[in-house]
C-alpha positions in Angstrom: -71.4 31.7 -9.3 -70.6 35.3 -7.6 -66.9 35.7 -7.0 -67.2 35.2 -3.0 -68.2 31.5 -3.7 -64.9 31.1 -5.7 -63.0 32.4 -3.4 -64.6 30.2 -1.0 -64.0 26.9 -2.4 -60.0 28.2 -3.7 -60.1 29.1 0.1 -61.2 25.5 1.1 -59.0 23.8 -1.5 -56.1 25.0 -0.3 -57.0 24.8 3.3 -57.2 20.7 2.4 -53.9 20.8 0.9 -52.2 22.0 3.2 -53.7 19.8 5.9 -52.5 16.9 3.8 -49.0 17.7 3.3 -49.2 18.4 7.1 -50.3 14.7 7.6 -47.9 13.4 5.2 -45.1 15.1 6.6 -45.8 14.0 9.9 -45.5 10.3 9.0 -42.8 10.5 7.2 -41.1 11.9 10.7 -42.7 9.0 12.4 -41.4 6.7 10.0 -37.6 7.7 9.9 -37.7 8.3 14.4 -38.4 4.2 14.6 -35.9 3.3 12.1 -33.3 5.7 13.8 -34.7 3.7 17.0 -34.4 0.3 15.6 -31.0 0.2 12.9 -31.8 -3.3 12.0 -35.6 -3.3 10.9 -34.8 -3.3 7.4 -33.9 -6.5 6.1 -30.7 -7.8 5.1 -32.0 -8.9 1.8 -33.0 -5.1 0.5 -30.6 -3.6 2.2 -27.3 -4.6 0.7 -24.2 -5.7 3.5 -21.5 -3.5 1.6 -22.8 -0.9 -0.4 -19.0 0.2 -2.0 -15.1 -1.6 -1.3 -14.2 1.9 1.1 -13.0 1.2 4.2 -16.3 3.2 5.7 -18.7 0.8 7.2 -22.4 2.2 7.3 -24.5 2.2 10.7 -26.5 -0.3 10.1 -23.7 -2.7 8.4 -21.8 -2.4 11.9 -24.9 -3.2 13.7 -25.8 -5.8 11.3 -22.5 -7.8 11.6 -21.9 -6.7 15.2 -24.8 -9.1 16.0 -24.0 -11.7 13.8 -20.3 -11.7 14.3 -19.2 -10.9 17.9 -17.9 -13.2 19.9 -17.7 -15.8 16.8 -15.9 -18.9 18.1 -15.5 -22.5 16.6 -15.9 -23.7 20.0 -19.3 -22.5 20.6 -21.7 -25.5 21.4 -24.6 -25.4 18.4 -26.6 -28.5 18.1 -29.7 -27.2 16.9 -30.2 -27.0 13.1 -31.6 -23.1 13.9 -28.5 -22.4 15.5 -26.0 -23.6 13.2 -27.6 -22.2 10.8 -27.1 -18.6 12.3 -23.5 -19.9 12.8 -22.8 -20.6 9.3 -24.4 -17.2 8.0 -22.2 -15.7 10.5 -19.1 -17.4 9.2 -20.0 -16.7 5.8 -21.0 -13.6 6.5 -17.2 -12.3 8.0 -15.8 -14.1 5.0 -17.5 -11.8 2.8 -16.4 -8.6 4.4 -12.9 -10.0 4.8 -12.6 -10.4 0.9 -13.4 -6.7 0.5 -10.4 -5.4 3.0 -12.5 -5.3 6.1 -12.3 -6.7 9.3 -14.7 -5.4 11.9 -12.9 -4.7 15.6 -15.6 -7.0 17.1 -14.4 -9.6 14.7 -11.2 -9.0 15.4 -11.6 -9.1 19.5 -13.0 -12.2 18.9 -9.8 -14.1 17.0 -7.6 -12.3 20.1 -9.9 -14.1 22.8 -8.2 -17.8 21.0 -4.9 -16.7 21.5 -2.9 -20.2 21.3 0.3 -21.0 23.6 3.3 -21.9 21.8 5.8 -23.6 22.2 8.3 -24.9 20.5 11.2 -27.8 21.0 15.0 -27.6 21.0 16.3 -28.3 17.4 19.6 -28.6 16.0 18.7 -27.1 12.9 17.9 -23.6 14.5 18.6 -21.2 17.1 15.8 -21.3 19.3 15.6 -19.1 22.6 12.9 -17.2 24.9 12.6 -13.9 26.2 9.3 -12.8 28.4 7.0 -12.5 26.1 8.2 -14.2 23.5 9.7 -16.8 21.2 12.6 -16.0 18.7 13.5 -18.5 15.6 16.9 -17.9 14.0 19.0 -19.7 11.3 21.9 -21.1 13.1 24.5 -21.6 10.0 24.5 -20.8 6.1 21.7 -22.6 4.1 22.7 -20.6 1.2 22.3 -22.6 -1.7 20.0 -24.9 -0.5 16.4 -25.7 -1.6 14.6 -26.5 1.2 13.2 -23.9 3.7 14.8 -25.3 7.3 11.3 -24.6 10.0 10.3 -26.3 13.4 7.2 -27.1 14.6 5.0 -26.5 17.6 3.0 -28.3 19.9 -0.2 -29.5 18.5 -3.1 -27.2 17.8 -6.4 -28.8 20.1 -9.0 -29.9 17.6 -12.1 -28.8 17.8 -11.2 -24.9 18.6 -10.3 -22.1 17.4 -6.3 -20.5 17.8 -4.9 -17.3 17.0 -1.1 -16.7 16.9 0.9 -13.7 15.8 5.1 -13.2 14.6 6.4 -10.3 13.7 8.6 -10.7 10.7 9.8 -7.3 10.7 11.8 -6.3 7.4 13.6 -10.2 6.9 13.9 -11.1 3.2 12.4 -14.3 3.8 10.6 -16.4 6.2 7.3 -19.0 6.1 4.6 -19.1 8.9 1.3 -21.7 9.2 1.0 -25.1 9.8 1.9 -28.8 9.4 -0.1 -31.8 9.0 0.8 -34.9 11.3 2.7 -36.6 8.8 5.1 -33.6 8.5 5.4 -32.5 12.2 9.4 -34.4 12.0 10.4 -32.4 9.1 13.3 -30.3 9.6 12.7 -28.2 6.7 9.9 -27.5 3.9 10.7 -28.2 0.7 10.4 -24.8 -2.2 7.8 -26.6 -4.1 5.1 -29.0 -1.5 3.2 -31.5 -2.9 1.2 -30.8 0.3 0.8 -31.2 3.8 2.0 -27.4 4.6 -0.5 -24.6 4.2 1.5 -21.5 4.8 3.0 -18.0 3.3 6.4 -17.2 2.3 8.7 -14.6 1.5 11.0 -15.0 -0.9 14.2 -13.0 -1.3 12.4 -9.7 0.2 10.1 -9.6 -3.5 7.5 -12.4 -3.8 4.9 -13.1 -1.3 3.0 -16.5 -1.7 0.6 -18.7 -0.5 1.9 -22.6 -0.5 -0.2 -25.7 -0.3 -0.3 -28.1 -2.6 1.0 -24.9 -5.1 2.1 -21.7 -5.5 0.0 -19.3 -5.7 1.9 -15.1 -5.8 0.0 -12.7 -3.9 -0.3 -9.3 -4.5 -0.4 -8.0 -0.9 2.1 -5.7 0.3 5.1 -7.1 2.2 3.4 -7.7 6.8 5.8 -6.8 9.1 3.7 -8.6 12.1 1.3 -11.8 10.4 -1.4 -12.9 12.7 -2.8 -16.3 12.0 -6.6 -17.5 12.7 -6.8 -21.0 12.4 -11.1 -21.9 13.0 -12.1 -25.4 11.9 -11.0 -26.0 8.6 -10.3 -22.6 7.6 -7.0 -21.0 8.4 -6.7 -17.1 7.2 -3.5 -15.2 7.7 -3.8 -11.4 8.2 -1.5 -8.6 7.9 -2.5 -7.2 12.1 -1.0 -3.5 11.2 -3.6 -3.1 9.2 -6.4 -5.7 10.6 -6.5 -6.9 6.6 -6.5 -10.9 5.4 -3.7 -11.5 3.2 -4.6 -15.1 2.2 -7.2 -17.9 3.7 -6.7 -21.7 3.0 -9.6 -24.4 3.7 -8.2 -27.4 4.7 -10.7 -30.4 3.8 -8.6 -33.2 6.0 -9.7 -33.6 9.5 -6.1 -34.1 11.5 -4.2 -32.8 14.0 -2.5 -29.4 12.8 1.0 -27.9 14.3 1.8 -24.3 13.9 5.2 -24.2 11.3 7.8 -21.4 11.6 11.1 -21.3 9.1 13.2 -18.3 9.6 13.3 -18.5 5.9 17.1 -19.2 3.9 19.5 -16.8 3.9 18.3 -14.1 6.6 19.4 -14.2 10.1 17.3 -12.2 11.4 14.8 -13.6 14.3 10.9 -14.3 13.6 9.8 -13.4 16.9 6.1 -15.4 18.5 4.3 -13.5 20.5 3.6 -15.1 23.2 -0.2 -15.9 25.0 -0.4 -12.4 26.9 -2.9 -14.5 29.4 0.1 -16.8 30.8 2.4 -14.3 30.4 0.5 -12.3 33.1 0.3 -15.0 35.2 4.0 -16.1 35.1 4.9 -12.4 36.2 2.7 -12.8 39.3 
């Protein structure tokens, strides 16, 4: 073979090489424009929902859970098995996220569209009074010494909804937010150690933060100055709103009628202040 047929077929080698690359390369582009096109093409089973515990939520992730998650409401009417299926993978889905410090703003629109209307009795007990837009809760003599927590109930939540309410706390040593079951809505106070019927968080003595059912459980959260509480079916999560992060989350397996609890703690007489439903607020000022 005379060395212009080597160089030739060299010539025609490499000619096919490149053409390949050129071919590969050019799917590859195709490829990665449809995916940039369409976020959510890969599934949710190989691509993993939270790939570390930062705060950073990938593209897709948002996309992902801003699908499944907006507008998430207990109210919503599913009767078909397909839908309440979705509904539960959305639930369970938000509950996952939440664990890891994360709570997506669609999410989070979505607890503010349930905002409940409180309201609250006159008690004896407490210093109750109202300003525009909201409620304040005040010890109304010395409980020093005692055991019990005095609190005061609210009207009763609507079954079969969702409600969102929000107190701001501020820097008192003490207080305890959540609810009541019917057979505690009379109490005047919640005793230090309930053998159930409360599900709710406490301060005590500006140190210890915990989560009270039927025990005490210490949390290790840093101290909320404004709590927002999400009460959807049976699950009721508190969340520290500066910061959009859950601090604790109860399941409550009885099916009753819940009322929002407030106890401006023992020994602190400074206010817990309830916002206030923004939408009647509006309307009063009209």
């Amino acid at each position: 073979m005379d060395p212009w047929q080597i160089t030739a077929i060299t010539f025609i080698c490499a000619f096919c090489l490149v053409l390949t690359l050129l071919c590969y390369f050019l799917l590859c582009g195709t490829l990665r424009l449809n995916q940039e096109r369409n976020p959510l093409m890969k599934s949710s089973e190989s691509q993993p929902l939270i790939e570390s515990t930062d705060d950073t939520e990938s593209q897709t992730d948002k996309g992902y859970l801003s699908v499944k998650c907006s507008n998430l409401k207990e109210d919503d009417k599913c009767t078909n098995t397909k839908c309440l299926k979705i509904k539960q993978e959305s639930i369970q889905i938000v509950n996952e996220v939440e664990e890891k410090g994360i709570v997506l703003n669609s999410v989070w629109d979505s607890y503010l569209k349930n905002e409940a209307d409180i309201s609250l009795p006159e008690a004896e007990h407490l210093d109750i009074s109202e300003s525009a837009d909201s409620l304040h809760v005040r010890l109304s003599q010395n409980t020093q010494g005692q055991d019990n927590w005095p609190c005061i109930t609210g009207a009763a939540l609507s079954p079969g909804r969702s409600h969102y309410w929000e107190v701001e706390v501020g820097e008192k040593s003490s207080w305890a937010i959540g609810v009541a079951s019917e057979s505690k809505r009379e109490s005047k106070c919640i005793p230090d150690t309930p053998e159930g019927g409360f599900w709710i968080i406490r301060l005590c003595k500006g140190k210890s933060l915990e989560a009270v059912s039927n025990k005490v459980i210490t949390l290790q959260n840093e101290k909320p100055r404004k709590v927002g509480v999400y009460l959807n079916g049976n699950y009721m999560s508190f969340y520290n709103t500066e910061v959009k992060q859950r601090i604790q989350r109860f399941e409550i397996k009885q099916s009753q009628t819940l009322y929002p609890v407030f106890s401006p703690g023992l020994h602190d007489r400074g206010p817990l202040i309830i916002k206030k439903n923004e939408h009647n607020t509006d309307l009063m000022n009209l």
